[in-house]
N, C-alpha and C positions, 0 to 999 in steps of 0.2 A: 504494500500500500504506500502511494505517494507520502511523505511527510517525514517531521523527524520522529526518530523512535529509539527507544530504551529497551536493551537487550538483557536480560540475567542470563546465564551461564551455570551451570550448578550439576555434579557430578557426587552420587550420593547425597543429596541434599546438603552441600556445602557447594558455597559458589568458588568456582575457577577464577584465579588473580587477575583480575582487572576490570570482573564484571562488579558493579554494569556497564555498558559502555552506550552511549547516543551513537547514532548512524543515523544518516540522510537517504533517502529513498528517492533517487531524483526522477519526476517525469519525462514522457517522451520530450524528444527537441523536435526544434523544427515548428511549426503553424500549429498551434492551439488554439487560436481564437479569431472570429474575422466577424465584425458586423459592419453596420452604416450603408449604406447606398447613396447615389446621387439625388439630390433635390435639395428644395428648403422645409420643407418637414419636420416632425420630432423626429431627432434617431439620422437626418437626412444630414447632406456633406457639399457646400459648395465652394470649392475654389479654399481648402481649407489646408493650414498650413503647420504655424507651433504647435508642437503637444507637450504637454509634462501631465507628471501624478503629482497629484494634493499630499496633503500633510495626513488626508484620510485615507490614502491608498486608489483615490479616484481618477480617472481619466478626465483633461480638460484639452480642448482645442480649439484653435482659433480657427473661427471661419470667416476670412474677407469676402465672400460672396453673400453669407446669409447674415454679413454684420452682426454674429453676436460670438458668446464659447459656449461651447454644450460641453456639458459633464456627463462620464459614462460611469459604472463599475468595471472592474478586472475582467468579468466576466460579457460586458456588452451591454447591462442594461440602461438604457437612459435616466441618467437623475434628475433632472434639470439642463436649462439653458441661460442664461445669463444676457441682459442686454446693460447699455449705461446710461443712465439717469442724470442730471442736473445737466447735463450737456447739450449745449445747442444744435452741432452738427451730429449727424450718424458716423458711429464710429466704426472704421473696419479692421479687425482685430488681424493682426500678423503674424506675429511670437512675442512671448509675456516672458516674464522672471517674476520670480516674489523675492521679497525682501525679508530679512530675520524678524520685521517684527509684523509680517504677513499682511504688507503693501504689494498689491499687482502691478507690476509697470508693462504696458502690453503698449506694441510698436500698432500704429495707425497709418493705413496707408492713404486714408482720406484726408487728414488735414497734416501730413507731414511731421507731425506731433509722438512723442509720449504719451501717455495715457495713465497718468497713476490713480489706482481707483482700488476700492475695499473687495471683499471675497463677493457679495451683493453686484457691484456693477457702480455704485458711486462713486461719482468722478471725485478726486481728491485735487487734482492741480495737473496742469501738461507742462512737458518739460518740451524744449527744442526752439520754439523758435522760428525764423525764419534759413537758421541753420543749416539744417536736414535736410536732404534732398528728396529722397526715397526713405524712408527706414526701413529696415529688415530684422533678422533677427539680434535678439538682445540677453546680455548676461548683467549678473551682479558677482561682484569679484569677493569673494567670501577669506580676502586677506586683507581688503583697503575697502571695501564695503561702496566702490563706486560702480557708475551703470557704463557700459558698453554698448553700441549701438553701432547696428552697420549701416551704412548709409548706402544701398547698393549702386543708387546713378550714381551716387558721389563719391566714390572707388575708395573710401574712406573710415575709420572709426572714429567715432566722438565718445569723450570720454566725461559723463556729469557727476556730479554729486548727485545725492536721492533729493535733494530739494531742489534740483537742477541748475545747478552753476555750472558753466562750463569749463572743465578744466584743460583737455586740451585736444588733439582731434590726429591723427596719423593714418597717413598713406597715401598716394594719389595712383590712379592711372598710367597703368604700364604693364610689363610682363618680365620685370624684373624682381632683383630680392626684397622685400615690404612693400611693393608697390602690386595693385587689384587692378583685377576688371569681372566688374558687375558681383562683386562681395554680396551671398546671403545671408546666413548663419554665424555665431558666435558660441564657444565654450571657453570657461577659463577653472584651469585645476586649482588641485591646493595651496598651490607656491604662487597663486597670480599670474600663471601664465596665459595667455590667452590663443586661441587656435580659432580660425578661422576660413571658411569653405571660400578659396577663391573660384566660382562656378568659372569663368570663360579664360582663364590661365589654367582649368582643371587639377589643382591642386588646392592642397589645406598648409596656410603659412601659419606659420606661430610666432609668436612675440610677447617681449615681458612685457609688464605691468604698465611699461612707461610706452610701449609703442617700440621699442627697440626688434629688430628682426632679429630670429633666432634660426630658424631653420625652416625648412617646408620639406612636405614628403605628395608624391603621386603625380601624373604626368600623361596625357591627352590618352586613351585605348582603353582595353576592356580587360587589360592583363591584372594577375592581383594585384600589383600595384600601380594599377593605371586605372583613371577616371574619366568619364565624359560627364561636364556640367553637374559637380558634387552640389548639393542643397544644406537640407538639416544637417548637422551633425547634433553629437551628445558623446558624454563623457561618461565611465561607470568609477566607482570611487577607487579602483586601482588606477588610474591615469588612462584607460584604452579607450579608443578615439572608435565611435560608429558612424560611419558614410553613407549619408543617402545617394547613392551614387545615379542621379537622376538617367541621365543618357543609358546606362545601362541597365536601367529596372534592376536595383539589386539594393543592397544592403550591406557594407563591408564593414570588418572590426579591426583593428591596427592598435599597434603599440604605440604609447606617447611619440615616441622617434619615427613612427613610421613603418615599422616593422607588419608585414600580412600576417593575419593570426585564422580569420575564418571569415567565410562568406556567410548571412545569418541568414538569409532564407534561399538555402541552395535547392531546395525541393520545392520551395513555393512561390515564385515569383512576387517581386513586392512592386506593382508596377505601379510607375510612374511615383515614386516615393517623393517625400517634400520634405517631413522631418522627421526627425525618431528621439525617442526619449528611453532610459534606461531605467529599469526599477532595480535597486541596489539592493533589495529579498535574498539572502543568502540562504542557501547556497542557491534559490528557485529562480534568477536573477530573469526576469521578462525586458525582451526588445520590443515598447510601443512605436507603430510605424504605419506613418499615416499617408495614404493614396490620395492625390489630391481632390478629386472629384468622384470618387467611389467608395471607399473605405476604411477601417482601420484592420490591421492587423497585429496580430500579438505572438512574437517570438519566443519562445525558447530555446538560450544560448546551449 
């Protein structure tokens, strides 16, 4: 039976040295789970992109076509949807991060904006400006506690405080070392590093805290180490890096440095992926990976 479990051991009714002992019972890998369809619907999926798990174990994702987040369970059920209140325009949600004291900052592709608002949909204050170009996906840096932002027209990161001062912004347009073209996604590990999907250079470059380039790994094809037009990424609390590897319908796992570790859905096609997020459940650890206009599916590494 899937789950953890305690074993005794006992030989003439005296246990053998070491029992008891816990052991892990791991389930099948590979596609355990897939709901959502296209539409604007409950349960439906349009043009939908960030996903992460809540603090409750829930699935949330952003949909810029149906302008709100829906909330799932693990298993697919619809909990809710989420729109934003006190705010003038309609907001179309991109990729969110929350914050340690479970502030939402979710990227808006409608008014160029931030979006900081409570678990409800209450706008709290927009950060950006007329700064921003595009935003895309966004982190909070869980060493220095500031926001990340990629700005994808703007082949760049802005770098704010949570109350949105701007502190400073790195990279321009090119096909060289820190320099983007058409930047979507952001993760940043436990040291502040920050790693980033450059989609049209097909590579994920990395850089410290300050914007400084460190290294990059992956390069135009369909080999294990090669990408067409990377999206989402996400990080699991060992440092390994998951690639929505859009161009090739797939899903790859990598070492912090770069290193091919495994393909996560080599039996099931994750088509047209946009983001993935990682549940860090040990040892049961789930790859959420989201289709942009069809579904969601649910990995087992």
């Amino acid at each position: 039976m899937t789950g953890r479990h305690e074993i005794r051991v006992s030989v003439f009714e005296k246990p053998v040295k070491g029992s008891p002992v816990t052991i892990n019972v791991i389930p099948m890998k590979g596609l355990i789970c897939k709901f959502g369809r296209s539409g604007s619907g409950v349960g439906e999926l349009n043009d939908a992109w960030g996903v992460r798990v809540t603090k409750d174990g829930k699935i949330r994702v952003c949909e810029r076509g149906n302008k709100r987040l829906q909330t799932f369970t693990m298993d697919g059920q619809h909990s809710y949807e989420t729109t934003f209140s006190n705010i003038s325009t309609k907001v179309s949600p991109q990729f969110s991060a929350v914050s340690e004291d479970g502030n939402v900052f979710t990227t808006d592709s409608n008014s160029s904006k931030i979006i900081v608002h409570d678990e409800n949909g209450s706008v709290l204050r927009c950060i950006g400006g007329n700064l921003i170009n595009c935003p895309f996906g966004i982190a909070i840096s869980p060493v220095n506690g500031r926001v990340y932002v990629v700005d994808h027209n703007g082949h760049c990161i802005h770098i704010y405080s949570q109350d949105g001062d701007h502190y400073k912004s790195f990279g321009c347009q090119g096909q060289g070392n820190g320099q983007l073209n058409y930047p979507i996604d952001i993760a940043i590990d436990a040291e502040g590093n920050v790693f980033v999907s450059d989609q049209c250079n097909h590579r994920i470059q990395v850089f410290d805290a300050e914007g400084q380039y460190l290294y990059s790994f992956g390069s135009l094809g369909s080999g294990d180490n090669q990408m067409i037009s990377p999206l989402g990424i996400s990080l699991d609390s060992d440092g390994n890096m998951y690639v929505c590897d859009g161009g090739n319908n797939r899903v790859m796992k990598y070492e912090s440095r770069g290193k091919f570790i495994c393909t996560i859905d080599s039996d099931d096609s994750a088509e047209q992926p946009t983001a993935v997020w990682v549940n860090d459940d040990k040892p049961f650890g789930n790859v959420i990976v989201v289709n942009q206009n069809k579904c969601i599916q649910i990995f087992r590494q």
